[in-house]
matplotlib code that plots the C-alpha trace (Angstrom):
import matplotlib.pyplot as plt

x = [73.3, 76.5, 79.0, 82.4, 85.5, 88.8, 92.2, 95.4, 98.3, 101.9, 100.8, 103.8, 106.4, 109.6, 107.6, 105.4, 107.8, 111.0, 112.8, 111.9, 114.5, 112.7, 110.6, 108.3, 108.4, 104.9, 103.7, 103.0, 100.6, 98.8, 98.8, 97.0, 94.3, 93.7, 93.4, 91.0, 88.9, 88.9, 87.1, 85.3, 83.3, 83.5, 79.7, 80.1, 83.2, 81.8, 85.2, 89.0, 92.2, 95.4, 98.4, 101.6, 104.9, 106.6, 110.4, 113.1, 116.8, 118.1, 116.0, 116.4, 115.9, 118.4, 121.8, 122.8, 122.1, 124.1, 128.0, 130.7, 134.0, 135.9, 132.9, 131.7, 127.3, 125.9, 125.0, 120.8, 119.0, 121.7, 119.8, 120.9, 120.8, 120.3, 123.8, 125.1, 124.6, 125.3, 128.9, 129.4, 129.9, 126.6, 126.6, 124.5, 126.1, 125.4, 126.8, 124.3, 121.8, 123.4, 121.7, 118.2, 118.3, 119.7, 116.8, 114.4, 116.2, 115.7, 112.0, 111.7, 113.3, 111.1, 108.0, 109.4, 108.1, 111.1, 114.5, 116.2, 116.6, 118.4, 116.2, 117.4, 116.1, 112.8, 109.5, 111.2, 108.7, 108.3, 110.2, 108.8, 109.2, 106.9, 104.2, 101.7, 101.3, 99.9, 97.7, 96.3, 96.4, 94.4, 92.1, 91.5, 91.2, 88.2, 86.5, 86.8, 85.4, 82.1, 81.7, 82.4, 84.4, 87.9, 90.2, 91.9, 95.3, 97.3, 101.0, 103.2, 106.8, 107.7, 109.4, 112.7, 113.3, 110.6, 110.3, 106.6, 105.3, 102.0, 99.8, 97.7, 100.8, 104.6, 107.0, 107.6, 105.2, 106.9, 104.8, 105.6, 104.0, 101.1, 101.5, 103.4, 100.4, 97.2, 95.4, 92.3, 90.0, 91.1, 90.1, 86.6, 86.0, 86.8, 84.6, 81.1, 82.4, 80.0, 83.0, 86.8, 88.5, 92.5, 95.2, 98.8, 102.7, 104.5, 102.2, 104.7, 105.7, 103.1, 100.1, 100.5, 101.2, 98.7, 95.8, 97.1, 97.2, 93.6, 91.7, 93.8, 92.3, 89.0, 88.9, 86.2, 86.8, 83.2, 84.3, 87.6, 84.7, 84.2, 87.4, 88.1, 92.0, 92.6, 95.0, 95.8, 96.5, 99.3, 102.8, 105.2, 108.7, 110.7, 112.7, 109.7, 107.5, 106.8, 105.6, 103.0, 101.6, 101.9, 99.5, 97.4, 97.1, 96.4, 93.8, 91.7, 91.4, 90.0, 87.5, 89.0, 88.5, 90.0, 89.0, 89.8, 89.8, 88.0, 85.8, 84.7, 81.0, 80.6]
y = [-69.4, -70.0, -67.1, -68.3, -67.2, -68.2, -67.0, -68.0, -67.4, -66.7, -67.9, -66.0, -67.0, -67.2, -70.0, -71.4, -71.7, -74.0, -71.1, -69.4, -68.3, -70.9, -73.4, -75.6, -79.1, -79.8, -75.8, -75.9, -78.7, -77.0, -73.7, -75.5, -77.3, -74.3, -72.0, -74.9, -74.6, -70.7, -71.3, -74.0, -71.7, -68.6, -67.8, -69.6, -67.9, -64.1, -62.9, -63.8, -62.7, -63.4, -62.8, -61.8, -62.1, -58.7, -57.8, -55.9, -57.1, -55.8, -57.7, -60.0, -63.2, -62.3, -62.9, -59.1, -58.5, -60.6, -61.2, -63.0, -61.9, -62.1, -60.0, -62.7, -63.1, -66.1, -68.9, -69.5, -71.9, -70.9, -71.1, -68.0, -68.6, -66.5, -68.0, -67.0, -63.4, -63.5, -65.2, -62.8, -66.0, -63.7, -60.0, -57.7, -55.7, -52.4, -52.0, -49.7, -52.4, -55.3, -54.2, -53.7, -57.0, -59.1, -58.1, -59.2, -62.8, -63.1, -62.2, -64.8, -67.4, -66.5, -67.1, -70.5, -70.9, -70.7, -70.4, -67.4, -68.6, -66.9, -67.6, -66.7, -63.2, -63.7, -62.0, -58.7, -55.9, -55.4, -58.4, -61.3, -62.9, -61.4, -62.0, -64.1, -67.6, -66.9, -69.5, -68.4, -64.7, -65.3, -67.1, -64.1, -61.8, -64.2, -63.8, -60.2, -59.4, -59.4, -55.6, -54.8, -57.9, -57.1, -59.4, -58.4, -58.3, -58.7, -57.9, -58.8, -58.8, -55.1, -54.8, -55.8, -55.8, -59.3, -61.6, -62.6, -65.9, -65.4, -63.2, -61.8, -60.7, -60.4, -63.0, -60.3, -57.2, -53.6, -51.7, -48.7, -50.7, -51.6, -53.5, -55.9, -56.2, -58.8, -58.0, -57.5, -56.3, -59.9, -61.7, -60.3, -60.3, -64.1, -64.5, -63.3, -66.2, -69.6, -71.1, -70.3, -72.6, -72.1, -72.6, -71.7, -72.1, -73.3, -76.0, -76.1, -72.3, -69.1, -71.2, -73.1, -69.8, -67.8, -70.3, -70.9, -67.2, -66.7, -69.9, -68.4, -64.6, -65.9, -66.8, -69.1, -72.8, -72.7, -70.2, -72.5, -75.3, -72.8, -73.6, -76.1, -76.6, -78.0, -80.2, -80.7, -77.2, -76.7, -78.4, -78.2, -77.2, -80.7, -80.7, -79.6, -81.9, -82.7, -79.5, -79.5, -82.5, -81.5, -78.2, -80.1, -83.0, -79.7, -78.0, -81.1, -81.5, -77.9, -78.6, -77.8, -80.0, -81.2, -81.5, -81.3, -78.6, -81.2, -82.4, -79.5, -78.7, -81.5]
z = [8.0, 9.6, 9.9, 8.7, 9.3, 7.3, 9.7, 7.0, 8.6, 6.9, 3.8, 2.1, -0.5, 2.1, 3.7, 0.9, -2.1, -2.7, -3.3, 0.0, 2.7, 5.7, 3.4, 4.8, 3.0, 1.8, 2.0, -1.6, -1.7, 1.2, -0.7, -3.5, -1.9, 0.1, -2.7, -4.4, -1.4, -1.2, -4.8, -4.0, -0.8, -1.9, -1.3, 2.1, 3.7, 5.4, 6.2, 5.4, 7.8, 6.7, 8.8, 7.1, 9.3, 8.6, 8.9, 8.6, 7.9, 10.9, 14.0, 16.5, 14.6, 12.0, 11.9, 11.9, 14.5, 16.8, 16.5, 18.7, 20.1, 16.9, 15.0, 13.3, 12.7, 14.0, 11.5, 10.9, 13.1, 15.7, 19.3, 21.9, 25.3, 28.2, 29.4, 26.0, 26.5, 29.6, 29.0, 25.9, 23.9, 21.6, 21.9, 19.9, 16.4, 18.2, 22.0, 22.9, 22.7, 24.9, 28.2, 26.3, 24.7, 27.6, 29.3, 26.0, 26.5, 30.2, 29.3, 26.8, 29.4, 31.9, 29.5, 28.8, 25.6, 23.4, 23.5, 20.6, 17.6, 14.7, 11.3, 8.2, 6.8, 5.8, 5.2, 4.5, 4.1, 0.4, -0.7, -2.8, 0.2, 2.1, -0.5, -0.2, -2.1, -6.2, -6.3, -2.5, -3.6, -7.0, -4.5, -2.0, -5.2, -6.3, -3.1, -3.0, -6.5, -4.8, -3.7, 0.0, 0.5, 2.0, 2.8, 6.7, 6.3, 10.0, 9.9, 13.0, 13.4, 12.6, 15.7, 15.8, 19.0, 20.1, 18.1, 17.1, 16.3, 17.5, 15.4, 18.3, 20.6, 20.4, 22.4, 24.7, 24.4, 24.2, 26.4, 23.9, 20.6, 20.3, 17.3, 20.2, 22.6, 22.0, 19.3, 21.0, 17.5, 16.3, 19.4, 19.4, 15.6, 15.7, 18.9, 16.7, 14.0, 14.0, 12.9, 12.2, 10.0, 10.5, 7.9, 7.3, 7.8, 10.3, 12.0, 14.4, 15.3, 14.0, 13.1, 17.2, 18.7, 16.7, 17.7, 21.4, 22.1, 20.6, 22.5, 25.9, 25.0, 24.6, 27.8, 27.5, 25.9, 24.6, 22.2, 21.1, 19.7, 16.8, 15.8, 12.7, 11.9, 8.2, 8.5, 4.8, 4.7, 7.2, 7.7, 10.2, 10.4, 9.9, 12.8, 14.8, 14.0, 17.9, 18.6, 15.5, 17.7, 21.1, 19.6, 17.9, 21.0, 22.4, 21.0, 20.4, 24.0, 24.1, 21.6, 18.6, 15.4, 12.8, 8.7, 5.5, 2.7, 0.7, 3.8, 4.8, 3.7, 1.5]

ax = plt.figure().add_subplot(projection="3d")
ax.plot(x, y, z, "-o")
ax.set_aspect("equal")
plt.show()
């Protein structure tokens, strides 16, 4: 028998429900076909991980945190340059914390994978927000009624210094937090999986950085052919649509594949 893994990732209300601080258009019809599958293979799926972006009001990625010359926070879906900092034109709420976090964005430019953005608040521990999807939730409670089944719960994004799209390592790690480095018990749990079937919000941001980060950590591409993404089951950000592709253009050529939550073990 195959060992199967499902990795969900950010399945959570902020994301996942109209009413959520950074919807995804189309999260909820992915949330229910996935949930419908979750039932559907119970018996078949050995072991669940769900990611859960985790954070608090004051970080990074939040509007708080920053502020102009006149004192004023930026606005969401404002991007911060290196330059910007630099220039003052964005300086941090707390002046003890402009040298530390000019050296986070000069990090981040030198990674070259994104420029800062500011996101709404979202995911705050405790919040509805941060809770995951009802109907996915009910799901995962249906598969662990069977005793000694326990669902892996990976949070990420506690710092709020880095940001952290990428369950399995921070946009810049902290040296001093683990919880920022590569998430090395995830890498080789997934690496003893037959198969990992991969689901979640955004297509275009945590789910492409989460799945890059673990086929580069594997460090073999034989290992990325276990992979299956479920493409009815994840949606990108609208405005980044391109980068859903380029990820997914990606991956194929690595060997990942592609099905459906209906599809799959038909």
């Amino acid at each position: 028998m195959r060992n199967i893994h499902l990795l969900l990732i950010d399945c959570q209300n902020d994301f996942c429900d109209p009413n959520g601080s950074l919807f995804v258009d189309g999260a909820p019809e992915d949330m229910d076909r996935l949930s419908k599958m979750i039932v559907r293979l119970k018996d078949k799926i050995d072991d669940i991980h769900v990611t859960l972006d985790s954070h608090r009001k004051f970080d990074v990625a939040h509007p708080i945190y920053w502020q102009d010359s006149s004192g004023s926070h930026p606005n969401p879906f404002t991007v911060i340059s290196l330059a910007d900092v630099e220039n003052g034109t964005w300086t941090t709420s707390l002046p003890n914390l402009h040298a530390k976090t000019l050296e986070y964005v000069k990090s981040l430019k030198a990674s070259g994978r994104y420029d800062l953005m500011v996101w709404p608040e979202h995911c705050l521990i405790g919040s509805w927000g941060h809770n995951i999807n009802d109907k996915v939730f009910a799901a995962l409670q249906e598969w662990e009624s069977r005793p000694g089944r326990l669902v892996d719960m990976v949070t990420k994004g506690s710092n709020p210094f880095t940001e952290h799209y990428s369950a399995v390592q921070a946009e810049v790690p902290d040296p001093s937090d683990p919880t920022t480095q590569i998430n090395t018990s995830l890498i080789k749990t997934l690496m003893d999986a037959d198969e990992i079937l991969i689901a979640g919000e955004a297509s275009s941001h945590c789910v492409a950085n989460t799945v890059t980060d673990i086929a580069n950590n594997f460090g073999d591409d034989s290992y990325v052919k276990k992979m299956a993404f479920l493409k009815d089951a994840s949606s990108p950000v609208p405005i980044a649509k391109q980068l859903a592709d380029d990820f997914l253009q990606a991956m194929t050529v690595r060997g990942m594949k592609t099905t459906t939550t209906e599809d799959y073990l038909q």
